[in-house]
C-alpha positions in Angstrom: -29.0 69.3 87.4 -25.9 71.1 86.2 -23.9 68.2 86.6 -26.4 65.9 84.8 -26.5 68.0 81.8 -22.8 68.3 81.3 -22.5 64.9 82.1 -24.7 64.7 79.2 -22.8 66.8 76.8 -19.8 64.9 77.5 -21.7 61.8 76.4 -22.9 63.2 73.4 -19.6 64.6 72.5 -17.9 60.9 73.3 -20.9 59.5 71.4 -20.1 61.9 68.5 -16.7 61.6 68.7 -17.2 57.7 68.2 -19.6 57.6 65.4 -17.2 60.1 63.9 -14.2 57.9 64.5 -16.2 54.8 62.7 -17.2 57.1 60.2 -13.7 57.9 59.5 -13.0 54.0 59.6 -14.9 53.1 57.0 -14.3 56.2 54.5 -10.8 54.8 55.1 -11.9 50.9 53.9 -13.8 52.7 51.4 -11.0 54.9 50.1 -8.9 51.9 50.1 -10.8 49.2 47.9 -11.5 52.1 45.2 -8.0 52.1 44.2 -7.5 48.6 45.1 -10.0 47.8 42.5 -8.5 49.8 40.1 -5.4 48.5 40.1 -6.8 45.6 40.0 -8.4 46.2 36.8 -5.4 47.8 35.3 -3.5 44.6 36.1 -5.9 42.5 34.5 -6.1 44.6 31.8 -2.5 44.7 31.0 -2.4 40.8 31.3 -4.8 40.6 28.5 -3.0 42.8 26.3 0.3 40.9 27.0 -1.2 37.9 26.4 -3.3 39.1 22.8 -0.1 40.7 22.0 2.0 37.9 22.3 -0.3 35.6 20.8 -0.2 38.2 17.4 3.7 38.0 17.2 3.4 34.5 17.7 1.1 34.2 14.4 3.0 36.3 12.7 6.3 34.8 13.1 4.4 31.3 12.3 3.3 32.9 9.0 6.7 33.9 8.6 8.3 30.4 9.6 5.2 29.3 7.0 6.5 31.3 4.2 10.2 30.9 5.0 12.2 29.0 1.7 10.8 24.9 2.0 12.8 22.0 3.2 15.9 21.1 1.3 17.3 17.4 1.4 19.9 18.2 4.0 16.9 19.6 6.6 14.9 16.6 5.8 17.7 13.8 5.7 18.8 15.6 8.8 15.8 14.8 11.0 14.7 11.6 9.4 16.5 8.8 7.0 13.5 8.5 4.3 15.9 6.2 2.5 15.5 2.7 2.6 17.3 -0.5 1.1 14.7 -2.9 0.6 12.3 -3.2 -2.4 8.8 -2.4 -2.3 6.0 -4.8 -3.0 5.9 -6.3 -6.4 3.0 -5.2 -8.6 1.6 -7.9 -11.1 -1.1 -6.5 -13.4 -4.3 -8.7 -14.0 -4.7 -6.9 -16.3 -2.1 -5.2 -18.7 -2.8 -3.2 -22.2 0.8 -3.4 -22.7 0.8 -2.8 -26.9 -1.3 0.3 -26.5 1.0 3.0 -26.9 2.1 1.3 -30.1 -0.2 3.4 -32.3 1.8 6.3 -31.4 4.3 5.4 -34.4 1.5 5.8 -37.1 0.1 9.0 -35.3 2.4 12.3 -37.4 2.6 14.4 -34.5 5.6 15.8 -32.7 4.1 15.6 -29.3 3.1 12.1 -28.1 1.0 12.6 -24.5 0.4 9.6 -22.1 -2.7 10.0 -19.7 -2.6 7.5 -16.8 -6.3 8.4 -15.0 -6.6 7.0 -11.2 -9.7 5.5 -11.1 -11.8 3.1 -8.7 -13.3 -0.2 -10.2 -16.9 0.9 -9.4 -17.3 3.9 -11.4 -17.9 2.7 -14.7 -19.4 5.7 -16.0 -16.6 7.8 -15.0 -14.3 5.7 -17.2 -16.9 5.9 -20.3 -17.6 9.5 -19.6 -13.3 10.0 -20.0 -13.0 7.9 -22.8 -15.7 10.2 -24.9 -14.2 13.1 -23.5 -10.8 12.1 -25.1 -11.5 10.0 -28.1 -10.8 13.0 -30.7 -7.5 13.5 -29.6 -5.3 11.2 -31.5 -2.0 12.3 -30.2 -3.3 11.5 -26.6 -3.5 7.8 -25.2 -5.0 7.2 -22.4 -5.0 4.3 -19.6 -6.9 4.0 -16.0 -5.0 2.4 -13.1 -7.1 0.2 -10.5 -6.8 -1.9 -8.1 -9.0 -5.1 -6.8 -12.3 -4.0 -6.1 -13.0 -3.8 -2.2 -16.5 -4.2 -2.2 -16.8 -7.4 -4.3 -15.1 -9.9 -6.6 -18.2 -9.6 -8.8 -16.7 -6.3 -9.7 -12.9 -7.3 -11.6 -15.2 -9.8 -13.3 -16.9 -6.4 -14.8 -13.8 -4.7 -14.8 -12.1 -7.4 -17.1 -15.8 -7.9 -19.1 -14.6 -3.7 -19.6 -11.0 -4.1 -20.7 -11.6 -6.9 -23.1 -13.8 -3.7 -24.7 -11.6 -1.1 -24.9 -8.1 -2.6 -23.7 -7.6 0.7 -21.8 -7.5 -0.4 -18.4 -4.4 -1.3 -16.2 -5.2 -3.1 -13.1 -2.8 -4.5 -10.1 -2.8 -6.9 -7.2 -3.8 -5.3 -4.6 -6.3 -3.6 -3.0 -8.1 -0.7 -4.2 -8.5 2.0 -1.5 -7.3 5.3 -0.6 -4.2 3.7 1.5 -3.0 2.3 -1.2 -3.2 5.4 -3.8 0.7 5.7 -3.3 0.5 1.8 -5.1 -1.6 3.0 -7.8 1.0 5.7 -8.6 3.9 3.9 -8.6 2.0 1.1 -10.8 1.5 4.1 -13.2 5.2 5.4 -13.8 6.3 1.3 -13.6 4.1 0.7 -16.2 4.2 3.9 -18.3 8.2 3.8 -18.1 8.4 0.3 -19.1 5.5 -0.5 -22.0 4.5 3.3 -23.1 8.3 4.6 -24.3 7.3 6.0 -27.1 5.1 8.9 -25.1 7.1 12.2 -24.6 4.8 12.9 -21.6 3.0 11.2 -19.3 -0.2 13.1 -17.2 -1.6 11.7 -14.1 -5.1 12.7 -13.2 -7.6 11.6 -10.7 -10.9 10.4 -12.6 -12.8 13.3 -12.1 -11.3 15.9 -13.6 -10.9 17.0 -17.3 -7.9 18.2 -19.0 -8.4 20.8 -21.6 -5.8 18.6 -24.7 -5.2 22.0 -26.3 -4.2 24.3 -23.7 -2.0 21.3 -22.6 -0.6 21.3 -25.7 0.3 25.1 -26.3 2.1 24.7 -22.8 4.6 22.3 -24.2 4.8 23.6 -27.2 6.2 27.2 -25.2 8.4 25.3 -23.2 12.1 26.0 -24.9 13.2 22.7 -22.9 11.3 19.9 -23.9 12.6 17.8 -21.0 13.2 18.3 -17.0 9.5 18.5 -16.4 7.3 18.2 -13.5 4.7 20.5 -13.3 1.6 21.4 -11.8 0.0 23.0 -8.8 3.6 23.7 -6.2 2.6 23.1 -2.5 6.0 24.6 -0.9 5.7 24.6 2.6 2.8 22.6 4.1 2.4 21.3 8.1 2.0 18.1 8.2 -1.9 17.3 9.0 -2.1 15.2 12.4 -5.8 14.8 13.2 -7.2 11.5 12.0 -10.4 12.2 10.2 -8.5 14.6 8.0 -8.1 13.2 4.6 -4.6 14.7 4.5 -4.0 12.6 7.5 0.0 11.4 7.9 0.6 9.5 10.6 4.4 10.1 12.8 5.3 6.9 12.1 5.2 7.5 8.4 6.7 11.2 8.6 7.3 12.2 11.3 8.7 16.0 10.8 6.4 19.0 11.2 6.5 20.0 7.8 6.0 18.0 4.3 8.2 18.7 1.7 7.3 20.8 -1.5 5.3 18.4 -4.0 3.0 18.6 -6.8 -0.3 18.1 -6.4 -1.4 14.9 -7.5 -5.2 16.2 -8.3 -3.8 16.8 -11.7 0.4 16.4 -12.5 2.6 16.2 -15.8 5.9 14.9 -16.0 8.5 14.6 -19.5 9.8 11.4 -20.1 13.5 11.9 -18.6 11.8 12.5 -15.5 9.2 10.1 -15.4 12.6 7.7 -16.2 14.5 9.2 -13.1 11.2 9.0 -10.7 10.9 5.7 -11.3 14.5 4.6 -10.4 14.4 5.9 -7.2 10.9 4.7 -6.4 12.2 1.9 -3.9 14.6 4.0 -2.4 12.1 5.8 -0.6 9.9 4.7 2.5 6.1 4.4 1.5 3.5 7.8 2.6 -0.2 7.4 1.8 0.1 10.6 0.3 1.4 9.6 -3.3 1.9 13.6 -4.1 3.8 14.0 -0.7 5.7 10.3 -1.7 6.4 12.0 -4.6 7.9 15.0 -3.2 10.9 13.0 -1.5 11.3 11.2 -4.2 11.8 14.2 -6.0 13.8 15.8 -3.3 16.0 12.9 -3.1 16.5 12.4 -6.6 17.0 16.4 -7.5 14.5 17.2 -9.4 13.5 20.9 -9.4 9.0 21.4 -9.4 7.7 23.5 -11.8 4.5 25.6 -10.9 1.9 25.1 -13.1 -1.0 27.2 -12.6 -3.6 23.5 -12.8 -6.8 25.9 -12.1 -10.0 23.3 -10.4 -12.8 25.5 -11.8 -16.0 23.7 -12.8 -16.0 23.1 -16.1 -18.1 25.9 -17.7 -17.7 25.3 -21.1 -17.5 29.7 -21.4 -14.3 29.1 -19.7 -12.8 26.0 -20.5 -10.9 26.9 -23.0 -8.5 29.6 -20.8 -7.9 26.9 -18.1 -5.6 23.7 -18.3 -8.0 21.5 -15.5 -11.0 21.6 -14.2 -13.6 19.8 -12.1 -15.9 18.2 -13.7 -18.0 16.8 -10.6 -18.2 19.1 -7.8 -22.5 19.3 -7.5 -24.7 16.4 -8.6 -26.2 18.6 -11.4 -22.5 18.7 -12.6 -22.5 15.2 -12.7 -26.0 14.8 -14.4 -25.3 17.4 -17.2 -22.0 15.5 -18.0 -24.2 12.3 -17.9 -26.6 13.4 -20.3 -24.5 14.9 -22.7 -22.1 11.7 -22.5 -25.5 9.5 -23.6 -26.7 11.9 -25.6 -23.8 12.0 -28.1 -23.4 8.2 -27.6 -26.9 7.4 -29.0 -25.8 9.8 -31.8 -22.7 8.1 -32.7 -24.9 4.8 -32.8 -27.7 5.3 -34.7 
């Protein structure tokens, strides 16, 4: 019986002894994956903060590189030859108000203003609405550049019904869409250059926005240099836009550095006539962009002429405010539109009756 019980108490103990042992096994495991884990996390943790922090330095040395002085003619002329020796397409007007600027002589004013407004054969309205707008301003003449309609021919019958009217309207051969902007802007300096020499300075504007005449005025009157102007809104250092649906859209074919050169905005732009004269000359040397403000801006570039900022503000036009500002939008809401609509025929059916 002795023997049995400390046979017994040996198994115990062994028993003991092993449970203790596999105990001890799996503290050990345990003690193990705790700071396993942890360093685990602190890895993963430190990865993240790499990664955030480099991402930071890596905006703000883009913002930097953003901000950093704009592209001169040698760093454009030494990625890409925007030069070219063959003409561009010839534009022949339909239609062509060429004595129109020849009121100017029996207008007394020193400063003689050319408006060329950008408009679309459709809209009509938008030329009659323009056309009230301006008519008080004697010292101001203004023409609309076109294109052929793209919806129907039914349309430049209209258009020319129109400029038999009011002999206003400048219209080329080709096709009137946003492509071919670039076209309506050269057609503008060609024309303005060649049959408007008498104007000082010649405004480009797209057809829904409104220039306040006297602001425009007291800005050339400051100027102490009458000449070596191109002004408005300076876009320095811009990345070129490469997603299709974007209407800033440039394709790499057309430009195919990351960044556009500075330009003017072409929303709303004014140019004196020496300018306008040295533009024009070095139109064809230039390969075309659909962007006629970025087309603009190596023409510029290659021709040296320095941008002026001019602060072109695109408020609405609240008339509270329209006289501190130079530009403004006239149609950004449909109420905007009706208001200016109702007003426009209002005053008409005044001025008839």
């Amino acid at each position: 019986m002795i023997a049995n019980d400390s046979n017994r108490k040996t198994l115990d103990i062994r028993s003991i002894l092993v449970m203790w042992r596999k105990n001890r096994r799996k503290q050990g495991r345990t003690s193990l994956l705790v700071p396993f884990l942890f360093l685990l996390i602190v890895i993963m943790f430190s990865v993240l903060c790499y990664t955030k922090t480099l991402s930071y330095l890596q905006g703000r040395l883009r913002l930097l590189h953003l901000d950093s002085s704009p592209l001169t003619k040698k760093d454009i002329l030494r990625h890409h030859d925007f030069t070219q020796s063959h003409h561009h397409p010839v534009f022949h007007y339909a239609l062509n108000p060429a004595h129109i600027c020849n009121t100017f002589i029996r207008v007394a004013t020193p400063i003689r203003v050319l408006i060329c407004v950008r408009s679309v054969p459709e809209n009509f309205h938008l030329r009659g609405w323009l056309r009230w707008t301006y008519r008080k301003h004697k010292n101001l003449k203004f023409v609309f550049l076109l294109g052929k309609s793209e919806i129907k021919p039914s349309i430049d019958h209209l258009v020319k019904k129109e400029s038999r009217s009011y002999n206003d309207i400048i219209q080329g051969n080709f096709t009137d869409m946003p492509l071919n902007k670039t076209y309506k802007t050269m057609m503008g300096f060609r024309w303005a250059t060649k049959h408007c020499p008498q104007a000082q300075y010649i405004v480009f504007q797209d057809e829904t926005f409104k220039i306040n005449p006297a602001k425009m005025m007291s800005i050339i009157e400051e100027r102490k240099r009458p000449n070596l102007l191109y002004a408005g809104n300076l876009v320095k250092k811009e990345e070129r836009t490469s997603k299709r649906h974007n209407a800033r859209y440039i394709p790499n074919e057309e430009y195919p550095l990351r960044f556009l050169p500075s330009y003017i905005s072409s929303s709303t732009f004014l140019v004196s006539k020496d300018v306008a004269l040295k533009l024009e000359a070095n139109l064809n040397s230039v390969k075309i962009v659909r962007l006629d403000d970025v087309f603009l801006g190596l023409v510029a570039l290659l021709s040296d002429v320095i941008l002026v900022h001019l602060n072109m503000t695109f408020d609405k036009c609240v008339d509270s405010k329209f006289q501190e500002i130079l530009v403004c939008d006239m149609f950004k809401t449909t109420e905007d539109a009706l208001r200016a609509w109702r007003d426009f025929t209002n005053n008409n059916v005044r001025i008839m009756s």
